[in-house]
mmCIF file of the N, C-alpha and C atoms, coordinates in Angstrom:
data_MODEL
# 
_entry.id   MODEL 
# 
loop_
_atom_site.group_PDB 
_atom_site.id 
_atom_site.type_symbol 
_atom_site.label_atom_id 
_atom_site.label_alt_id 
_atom_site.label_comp_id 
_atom_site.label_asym_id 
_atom_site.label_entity_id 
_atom_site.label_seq_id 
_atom_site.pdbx_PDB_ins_code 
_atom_site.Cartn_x 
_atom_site.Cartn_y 
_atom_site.Cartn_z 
_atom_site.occupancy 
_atom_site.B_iso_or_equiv 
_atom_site.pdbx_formal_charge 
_atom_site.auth_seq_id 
_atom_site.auth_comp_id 
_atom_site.auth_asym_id 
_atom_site.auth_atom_id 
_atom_site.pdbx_PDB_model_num 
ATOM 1   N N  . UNK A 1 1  ? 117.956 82.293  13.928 1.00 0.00 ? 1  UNK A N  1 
ATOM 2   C CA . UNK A 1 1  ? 118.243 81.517  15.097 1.00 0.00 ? 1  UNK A CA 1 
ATOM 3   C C  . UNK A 1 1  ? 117.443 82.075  16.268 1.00 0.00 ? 1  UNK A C  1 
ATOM 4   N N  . UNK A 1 2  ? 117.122 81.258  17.457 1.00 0.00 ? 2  UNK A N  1 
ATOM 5   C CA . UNK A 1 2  ? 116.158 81.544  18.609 1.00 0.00 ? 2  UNK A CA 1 
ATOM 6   C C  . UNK A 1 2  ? 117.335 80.739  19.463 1.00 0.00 ? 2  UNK A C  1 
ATOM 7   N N  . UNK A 1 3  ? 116.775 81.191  20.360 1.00 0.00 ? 3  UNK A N  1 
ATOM 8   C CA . UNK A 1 3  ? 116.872 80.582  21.966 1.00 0.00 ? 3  UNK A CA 1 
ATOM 9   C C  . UNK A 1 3  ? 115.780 79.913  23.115 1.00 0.00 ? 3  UNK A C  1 
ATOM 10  N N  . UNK A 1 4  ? 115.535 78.660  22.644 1.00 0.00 ? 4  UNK A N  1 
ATOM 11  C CA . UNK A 1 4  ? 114.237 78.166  23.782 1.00 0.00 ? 4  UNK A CA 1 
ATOM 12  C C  . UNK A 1 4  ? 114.463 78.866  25.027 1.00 0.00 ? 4  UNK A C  1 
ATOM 13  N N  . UNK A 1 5  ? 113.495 79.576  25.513 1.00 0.00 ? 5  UNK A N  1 
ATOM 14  C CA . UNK A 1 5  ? 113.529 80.202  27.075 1.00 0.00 ? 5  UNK A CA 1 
ATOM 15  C C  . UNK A 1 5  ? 113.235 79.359  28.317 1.00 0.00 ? 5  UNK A C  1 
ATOM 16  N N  . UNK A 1 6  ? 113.118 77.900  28.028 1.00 0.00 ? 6  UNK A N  1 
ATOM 17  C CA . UNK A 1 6  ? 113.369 76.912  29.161 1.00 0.00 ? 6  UNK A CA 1 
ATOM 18  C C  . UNK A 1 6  ? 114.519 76.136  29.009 1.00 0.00 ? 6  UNK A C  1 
ATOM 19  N N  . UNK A 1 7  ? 115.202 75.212  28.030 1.00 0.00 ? 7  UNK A N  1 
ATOM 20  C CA . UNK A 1 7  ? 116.327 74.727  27.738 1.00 0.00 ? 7  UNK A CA 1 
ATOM 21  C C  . UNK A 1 7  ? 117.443 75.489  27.437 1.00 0.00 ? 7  UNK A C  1 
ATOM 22  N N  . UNK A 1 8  ? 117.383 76.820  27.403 1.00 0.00 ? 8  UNK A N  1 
ATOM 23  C CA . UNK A 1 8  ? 118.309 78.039  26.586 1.00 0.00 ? 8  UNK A CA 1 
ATOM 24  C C  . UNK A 1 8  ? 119.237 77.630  25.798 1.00 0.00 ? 8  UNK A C  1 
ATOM 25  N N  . UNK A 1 9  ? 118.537 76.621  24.784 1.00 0.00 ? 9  UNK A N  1 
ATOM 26  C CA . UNK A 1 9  ? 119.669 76.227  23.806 1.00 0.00 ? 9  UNK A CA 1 
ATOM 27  C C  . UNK A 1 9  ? 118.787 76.991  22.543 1.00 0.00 ? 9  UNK A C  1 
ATOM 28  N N  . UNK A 1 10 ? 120.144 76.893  21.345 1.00 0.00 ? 10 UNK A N  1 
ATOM 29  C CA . UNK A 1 10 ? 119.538 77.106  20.443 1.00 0.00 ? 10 UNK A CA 1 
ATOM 30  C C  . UNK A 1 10 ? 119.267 76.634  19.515 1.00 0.00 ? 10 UNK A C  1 
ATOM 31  N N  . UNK A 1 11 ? 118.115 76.918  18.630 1.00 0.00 ? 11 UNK A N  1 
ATOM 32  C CA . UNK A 1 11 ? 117.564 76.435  17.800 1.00 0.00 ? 11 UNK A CA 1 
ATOM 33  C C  . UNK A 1 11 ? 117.438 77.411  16.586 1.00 0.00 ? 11 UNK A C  1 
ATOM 34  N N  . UNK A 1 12 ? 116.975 76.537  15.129 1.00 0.00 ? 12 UNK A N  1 
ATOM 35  C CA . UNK A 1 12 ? 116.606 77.278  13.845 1.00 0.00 ? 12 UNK A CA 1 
ATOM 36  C C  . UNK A 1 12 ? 115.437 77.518  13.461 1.00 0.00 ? 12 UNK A C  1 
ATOM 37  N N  . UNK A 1 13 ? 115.029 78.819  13.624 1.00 0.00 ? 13 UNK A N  1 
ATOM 38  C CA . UNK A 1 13 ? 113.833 79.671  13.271 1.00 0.00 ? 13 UNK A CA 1 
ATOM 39  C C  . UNK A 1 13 ? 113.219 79.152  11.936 1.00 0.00 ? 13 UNK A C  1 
ATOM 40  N N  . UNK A 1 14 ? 113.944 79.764  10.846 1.00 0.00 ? 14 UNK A N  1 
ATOM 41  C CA . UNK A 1 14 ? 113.374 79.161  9.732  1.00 0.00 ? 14 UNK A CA 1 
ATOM 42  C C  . UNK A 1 14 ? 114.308 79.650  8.591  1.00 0.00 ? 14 UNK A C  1 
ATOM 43  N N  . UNK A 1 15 ? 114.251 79.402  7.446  1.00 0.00 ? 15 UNK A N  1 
ATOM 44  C CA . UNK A 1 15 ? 114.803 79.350  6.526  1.00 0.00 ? 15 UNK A CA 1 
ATOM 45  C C  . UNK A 1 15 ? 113.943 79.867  4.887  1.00 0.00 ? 15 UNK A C  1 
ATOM 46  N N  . UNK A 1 16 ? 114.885 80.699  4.430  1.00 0.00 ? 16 UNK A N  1 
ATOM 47  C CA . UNK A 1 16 ? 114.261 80.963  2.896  1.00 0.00 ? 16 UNK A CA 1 
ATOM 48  C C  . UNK A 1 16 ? 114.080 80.066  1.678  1.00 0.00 ? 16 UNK A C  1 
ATOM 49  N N  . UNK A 1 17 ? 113.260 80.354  1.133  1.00 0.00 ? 17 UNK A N  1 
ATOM 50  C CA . UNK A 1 17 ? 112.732 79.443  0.689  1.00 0.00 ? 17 UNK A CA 1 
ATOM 51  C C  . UNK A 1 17 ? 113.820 78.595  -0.349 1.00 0.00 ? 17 UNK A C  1 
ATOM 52  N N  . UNK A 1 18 ? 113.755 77.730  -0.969 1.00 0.00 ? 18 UNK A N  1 
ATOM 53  C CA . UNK A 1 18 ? 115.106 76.802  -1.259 1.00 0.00 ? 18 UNK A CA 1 
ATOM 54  C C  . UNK A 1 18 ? 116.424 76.264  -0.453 1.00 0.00 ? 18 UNK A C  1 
ATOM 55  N N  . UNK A 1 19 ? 115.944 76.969  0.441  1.00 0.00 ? 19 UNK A N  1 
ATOM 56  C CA . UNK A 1 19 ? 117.263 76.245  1.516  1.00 0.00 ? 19 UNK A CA 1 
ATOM 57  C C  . UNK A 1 19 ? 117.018 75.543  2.604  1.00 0.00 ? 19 UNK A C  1 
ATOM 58  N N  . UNK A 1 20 ? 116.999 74.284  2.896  1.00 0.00 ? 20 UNK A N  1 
ATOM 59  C CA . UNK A 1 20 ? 116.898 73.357  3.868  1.00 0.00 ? 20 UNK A CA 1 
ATOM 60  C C  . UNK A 1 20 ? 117.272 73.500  5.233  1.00 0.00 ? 20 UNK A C  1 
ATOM 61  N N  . UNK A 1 21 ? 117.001 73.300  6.467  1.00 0.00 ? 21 UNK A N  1 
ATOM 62  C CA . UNK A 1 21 ? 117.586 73.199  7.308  1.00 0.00 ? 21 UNK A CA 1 
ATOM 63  C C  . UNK A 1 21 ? 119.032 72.283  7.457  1.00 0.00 ? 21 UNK A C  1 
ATOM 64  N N  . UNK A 1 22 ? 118.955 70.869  6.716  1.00 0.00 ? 22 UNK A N  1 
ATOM 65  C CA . UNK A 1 22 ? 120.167 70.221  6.433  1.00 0.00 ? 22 UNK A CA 1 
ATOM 66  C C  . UNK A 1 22 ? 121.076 71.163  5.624  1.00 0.00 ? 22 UNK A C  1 
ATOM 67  N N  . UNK A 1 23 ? 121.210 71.823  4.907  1.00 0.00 ? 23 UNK A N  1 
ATOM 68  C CA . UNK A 1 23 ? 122.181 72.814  4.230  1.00 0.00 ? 23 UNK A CA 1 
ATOM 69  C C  . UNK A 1 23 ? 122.617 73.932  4.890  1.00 0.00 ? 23 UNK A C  1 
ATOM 70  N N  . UNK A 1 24 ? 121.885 74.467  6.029  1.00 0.00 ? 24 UNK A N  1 
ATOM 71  C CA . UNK A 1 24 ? 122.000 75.650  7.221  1.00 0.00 ? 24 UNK A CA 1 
ATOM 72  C C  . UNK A 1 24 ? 123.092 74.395  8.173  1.00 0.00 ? 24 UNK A C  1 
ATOM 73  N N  . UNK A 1 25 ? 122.823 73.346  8.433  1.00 0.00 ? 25 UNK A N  1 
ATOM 74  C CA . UNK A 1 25 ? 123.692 72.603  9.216  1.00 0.00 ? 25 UNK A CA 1 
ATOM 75  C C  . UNK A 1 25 ? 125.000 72.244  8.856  1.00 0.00 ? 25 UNK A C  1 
ATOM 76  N N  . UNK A 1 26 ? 124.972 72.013  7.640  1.00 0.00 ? 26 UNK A N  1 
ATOM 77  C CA . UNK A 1 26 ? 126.093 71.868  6.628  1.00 0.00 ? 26 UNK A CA 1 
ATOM 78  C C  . UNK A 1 26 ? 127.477 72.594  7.000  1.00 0.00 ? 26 UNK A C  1 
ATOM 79  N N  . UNK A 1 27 ? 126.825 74.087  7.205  1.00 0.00 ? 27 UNK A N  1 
ATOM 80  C CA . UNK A 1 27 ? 128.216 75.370  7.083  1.00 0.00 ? 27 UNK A CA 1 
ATOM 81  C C  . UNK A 1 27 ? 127.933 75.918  8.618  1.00 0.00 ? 27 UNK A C  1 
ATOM 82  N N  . UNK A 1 28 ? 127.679 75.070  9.522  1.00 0.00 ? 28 UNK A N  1 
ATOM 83  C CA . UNK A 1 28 ? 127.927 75.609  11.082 1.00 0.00 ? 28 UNK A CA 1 
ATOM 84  C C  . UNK A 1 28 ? 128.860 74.433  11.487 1.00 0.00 ? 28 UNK A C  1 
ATOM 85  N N  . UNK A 1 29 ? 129.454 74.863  12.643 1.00 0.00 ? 29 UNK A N  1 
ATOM 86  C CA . UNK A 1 29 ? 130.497 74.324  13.434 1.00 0.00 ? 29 UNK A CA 1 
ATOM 87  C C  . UNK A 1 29 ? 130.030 73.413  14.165 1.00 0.00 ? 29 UNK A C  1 
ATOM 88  N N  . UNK A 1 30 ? 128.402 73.629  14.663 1.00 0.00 ? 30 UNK A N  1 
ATOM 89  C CA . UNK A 1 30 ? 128.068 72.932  15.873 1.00 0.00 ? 30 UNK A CA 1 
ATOM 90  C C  . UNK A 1 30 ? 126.455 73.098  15.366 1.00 0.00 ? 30 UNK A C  1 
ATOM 91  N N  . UNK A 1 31 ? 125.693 71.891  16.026 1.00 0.00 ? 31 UNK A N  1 
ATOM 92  C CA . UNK A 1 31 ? 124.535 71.410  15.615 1.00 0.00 ? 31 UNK A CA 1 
ATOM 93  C C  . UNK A 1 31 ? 123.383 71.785  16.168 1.00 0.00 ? 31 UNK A C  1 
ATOM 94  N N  . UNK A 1 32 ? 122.329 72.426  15.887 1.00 0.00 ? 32 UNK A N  1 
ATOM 95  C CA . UNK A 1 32 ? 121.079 72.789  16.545 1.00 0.00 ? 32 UNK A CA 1 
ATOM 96  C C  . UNK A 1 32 ? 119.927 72.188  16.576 1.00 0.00 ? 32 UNK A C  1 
ATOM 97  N N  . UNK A 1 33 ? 118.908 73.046  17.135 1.00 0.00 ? 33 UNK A N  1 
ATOM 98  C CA . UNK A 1 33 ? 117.768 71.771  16.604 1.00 0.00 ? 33 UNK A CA 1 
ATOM 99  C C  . UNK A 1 33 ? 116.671 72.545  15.581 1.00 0.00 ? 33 UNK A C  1 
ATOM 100 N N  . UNK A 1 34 ? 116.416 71.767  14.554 1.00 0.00 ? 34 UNK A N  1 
ATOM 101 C CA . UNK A 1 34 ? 115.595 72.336  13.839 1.00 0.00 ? 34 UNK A CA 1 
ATOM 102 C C  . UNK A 1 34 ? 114.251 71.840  13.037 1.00 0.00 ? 34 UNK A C  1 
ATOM 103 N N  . UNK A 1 35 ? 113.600 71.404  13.803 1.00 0.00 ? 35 UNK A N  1 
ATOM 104 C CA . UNK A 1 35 ? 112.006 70.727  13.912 1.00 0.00 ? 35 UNK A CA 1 
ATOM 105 C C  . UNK A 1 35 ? 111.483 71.709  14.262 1.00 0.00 ? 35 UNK A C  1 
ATOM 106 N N  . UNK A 1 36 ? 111.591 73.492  14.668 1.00 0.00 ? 36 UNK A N  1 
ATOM 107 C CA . UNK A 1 36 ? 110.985 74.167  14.630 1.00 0.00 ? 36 UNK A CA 1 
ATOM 108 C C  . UNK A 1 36 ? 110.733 75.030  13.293 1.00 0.00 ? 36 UNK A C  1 
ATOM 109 N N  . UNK A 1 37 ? 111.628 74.450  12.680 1.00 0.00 ? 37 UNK A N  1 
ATOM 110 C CA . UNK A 1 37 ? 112.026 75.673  11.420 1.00 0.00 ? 37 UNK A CA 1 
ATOM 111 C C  . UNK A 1 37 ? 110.545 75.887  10.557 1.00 0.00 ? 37 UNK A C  1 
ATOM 112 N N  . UNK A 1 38 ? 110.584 76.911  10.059 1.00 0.00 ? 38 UNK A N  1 
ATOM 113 C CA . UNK A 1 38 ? 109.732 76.808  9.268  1.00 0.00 ? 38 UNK A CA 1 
ATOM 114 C C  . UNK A 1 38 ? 110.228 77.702  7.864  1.00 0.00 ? 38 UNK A C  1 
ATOM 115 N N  . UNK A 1 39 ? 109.674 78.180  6.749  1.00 0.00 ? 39 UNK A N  1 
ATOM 116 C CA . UNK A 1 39 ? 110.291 78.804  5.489  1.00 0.00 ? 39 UNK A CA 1 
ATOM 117 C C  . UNK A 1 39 ? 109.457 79.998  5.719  1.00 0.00 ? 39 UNK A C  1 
ATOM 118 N N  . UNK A 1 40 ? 110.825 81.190  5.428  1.00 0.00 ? 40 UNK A N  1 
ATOM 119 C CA . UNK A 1 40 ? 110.566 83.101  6.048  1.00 0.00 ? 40 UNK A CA 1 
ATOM 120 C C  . UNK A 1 40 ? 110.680 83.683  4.726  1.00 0.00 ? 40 UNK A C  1 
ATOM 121 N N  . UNK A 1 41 ? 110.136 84.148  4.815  1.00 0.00 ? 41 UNK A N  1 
ATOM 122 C CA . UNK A 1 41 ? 109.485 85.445  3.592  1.00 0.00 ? 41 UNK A CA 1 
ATOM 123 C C  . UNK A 1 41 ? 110.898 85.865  3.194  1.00 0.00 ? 41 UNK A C  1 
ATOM 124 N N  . UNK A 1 42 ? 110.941 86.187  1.748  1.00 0.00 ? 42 UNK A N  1 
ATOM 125 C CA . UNK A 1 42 ? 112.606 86.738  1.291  1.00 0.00 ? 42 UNK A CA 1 
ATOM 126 C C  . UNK A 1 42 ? 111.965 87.621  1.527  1.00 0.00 ? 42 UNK A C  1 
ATOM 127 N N  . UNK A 1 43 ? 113.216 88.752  1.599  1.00 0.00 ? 43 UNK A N  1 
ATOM 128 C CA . UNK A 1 43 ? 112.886 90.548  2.071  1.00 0.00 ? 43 UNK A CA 1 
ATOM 129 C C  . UNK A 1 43 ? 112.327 90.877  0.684  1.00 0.00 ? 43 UNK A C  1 
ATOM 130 N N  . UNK A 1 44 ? 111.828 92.129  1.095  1.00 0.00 ? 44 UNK A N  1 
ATOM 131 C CA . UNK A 1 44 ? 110.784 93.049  0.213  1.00 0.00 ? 44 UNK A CA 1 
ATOM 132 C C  . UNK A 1 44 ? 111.625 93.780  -0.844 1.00 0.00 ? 44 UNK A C  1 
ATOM 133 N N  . UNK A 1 45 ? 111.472 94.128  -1.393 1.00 0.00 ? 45 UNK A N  1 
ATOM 134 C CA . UNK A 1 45 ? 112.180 95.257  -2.476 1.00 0.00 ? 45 UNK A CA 1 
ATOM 135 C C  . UNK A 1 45 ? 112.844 96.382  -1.364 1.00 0.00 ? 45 UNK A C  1 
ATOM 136 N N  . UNK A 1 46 ? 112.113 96.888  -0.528 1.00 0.00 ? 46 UNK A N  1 
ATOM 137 C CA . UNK A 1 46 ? 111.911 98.013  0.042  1.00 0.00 ? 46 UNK A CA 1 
ATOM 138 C C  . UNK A 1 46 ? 112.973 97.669  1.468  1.00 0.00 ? 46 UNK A C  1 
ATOM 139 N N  . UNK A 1 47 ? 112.756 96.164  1.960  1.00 0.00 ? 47 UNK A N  1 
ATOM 140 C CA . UNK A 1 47 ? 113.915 95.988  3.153  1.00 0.00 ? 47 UNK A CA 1 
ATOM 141 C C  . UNK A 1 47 ? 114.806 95.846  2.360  1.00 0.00 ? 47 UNK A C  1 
ATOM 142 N N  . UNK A 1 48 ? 115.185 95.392  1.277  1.00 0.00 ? 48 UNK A N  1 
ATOM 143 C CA . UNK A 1 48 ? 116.760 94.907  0.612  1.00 0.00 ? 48 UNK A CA 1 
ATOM 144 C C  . UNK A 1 48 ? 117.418 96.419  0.591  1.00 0.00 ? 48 UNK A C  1 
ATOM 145 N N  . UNK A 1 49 ? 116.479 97.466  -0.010 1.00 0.00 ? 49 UNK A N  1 
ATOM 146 C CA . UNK A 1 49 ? 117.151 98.748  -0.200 1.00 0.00 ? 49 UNK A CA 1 
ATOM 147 C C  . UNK A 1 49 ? 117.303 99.984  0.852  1.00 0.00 ? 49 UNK A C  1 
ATOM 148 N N  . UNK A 1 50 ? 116.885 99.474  2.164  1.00 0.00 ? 50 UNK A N  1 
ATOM 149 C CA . UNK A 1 50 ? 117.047 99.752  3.493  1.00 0.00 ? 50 UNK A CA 1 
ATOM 150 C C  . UNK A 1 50 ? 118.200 98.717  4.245  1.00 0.00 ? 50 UNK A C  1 
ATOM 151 N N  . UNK A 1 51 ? 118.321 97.759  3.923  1.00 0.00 ? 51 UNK A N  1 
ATOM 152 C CA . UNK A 1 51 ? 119.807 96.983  4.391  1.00 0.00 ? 51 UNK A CA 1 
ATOM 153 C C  . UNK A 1 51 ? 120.798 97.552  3.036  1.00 0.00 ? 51 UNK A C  1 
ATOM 154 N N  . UNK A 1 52 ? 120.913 98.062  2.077  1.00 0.00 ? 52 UNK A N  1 
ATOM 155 C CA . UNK A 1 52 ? 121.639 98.361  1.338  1.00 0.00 ? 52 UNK A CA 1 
ATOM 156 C C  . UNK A 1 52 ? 122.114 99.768  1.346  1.00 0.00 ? 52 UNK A C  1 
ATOM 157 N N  . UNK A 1 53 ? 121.700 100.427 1.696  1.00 0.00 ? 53 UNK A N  1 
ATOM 158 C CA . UNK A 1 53 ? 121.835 101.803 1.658  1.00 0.00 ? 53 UNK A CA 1 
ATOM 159 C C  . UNK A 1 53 ? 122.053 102.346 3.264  1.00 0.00 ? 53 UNK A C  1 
ATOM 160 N N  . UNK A 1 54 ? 120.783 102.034 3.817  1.00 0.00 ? 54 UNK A N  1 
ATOM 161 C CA . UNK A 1 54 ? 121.028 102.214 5.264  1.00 0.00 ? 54 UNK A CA 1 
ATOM 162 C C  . UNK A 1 54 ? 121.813 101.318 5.713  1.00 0.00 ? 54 UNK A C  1 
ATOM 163 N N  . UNK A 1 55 ? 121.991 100.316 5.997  1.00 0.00 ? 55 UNK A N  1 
ATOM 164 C CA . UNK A 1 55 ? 122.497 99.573  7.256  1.00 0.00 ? 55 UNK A CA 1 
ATOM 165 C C  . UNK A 1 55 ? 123.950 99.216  6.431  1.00 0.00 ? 55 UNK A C  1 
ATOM 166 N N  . UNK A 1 56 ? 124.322 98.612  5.273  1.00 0.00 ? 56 UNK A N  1 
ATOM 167 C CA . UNK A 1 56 ? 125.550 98.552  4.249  1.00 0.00 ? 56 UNK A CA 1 
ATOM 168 C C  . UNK A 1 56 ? 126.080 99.245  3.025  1.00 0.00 ? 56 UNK A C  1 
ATOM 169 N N  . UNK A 1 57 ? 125.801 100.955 3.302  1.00 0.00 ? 57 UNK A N  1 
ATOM 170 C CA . UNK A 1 57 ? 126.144 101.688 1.888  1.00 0.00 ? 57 UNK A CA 1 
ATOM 171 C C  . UNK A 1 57 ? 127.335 101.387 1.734  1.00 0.00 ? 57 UNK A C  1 
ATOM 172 N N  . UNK A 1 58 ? 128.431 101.056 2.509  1.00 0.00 ? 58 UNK A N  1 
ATOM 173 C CA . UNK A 1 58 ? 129.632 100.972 1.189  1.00 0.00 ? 58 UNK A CA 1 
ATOM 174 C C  . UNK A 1 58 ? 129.868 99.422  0.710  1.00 0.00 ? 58 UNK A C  1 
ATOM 175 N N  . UNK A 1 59 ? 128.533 98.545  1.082  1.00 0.00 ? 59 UNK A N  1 
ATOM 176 C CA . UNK A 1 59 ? 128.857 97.123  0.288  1.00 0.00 ? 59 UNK A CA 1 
ATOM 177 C C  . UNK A 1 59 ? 129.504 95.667  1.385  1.00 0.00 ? 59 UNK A C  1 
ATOM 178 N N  . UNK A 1 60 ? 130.037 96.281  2.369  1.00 0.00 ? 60 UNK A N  1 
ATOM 179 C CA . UNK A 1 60 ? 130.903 95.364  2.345  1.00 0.00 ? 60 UNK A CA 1 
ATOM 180 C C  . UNK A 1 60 ? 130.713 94.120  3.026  1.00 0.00 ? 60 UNK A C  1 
ATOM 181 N N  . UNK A 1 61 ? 129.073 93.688  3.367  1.00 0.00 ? 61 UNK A N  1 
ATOM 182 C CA . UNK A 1 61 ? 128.328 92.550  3.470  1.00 0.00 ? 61 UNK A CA 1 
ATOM 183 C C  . UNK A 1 61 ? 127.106 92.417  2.870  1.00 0.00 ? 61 UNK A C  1 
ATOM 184 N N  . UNK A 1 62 ? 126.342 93.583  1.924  1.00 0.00 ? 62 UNK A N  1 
ATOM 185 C CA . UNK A 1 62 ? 125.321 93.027  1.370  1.00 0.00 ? 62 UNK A CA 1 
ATOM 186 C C  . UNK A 1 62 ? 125.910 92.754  -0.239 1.00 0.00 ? 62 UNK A C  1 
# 
């Protein structure tokens, strides 16, 4: 998610690959805009096991 720095609304950055912006809209409460989106690199071997260890070693969101 972003924040336009003239409208300060927000909007959807982008999305991994197989998942739509209509399916990101799906499971939110409230609606954004997403004609900016574009499709973001899945993490590396190397970030998954740096959000796993570092940032969630005991599990309880990755």
């Amino acid at each position: 998610m972003g924040f336009d720095e003239h409208t300060r609304q927000m909007f959807l950055i982008g999305c991994f690959p197989g998942i739509t912006p209509d399916q990101i809209l799906d499971n939110m409460e409230f609606e954004i805009r997403t004609d900016r989106a574009v499709e973001i690199p899945v993490p590396t071997e190397t970030e998954l096991t740096l959000l796993r260890e570092k940032c969630d070693p005991h599990g309880l969101i990755l």
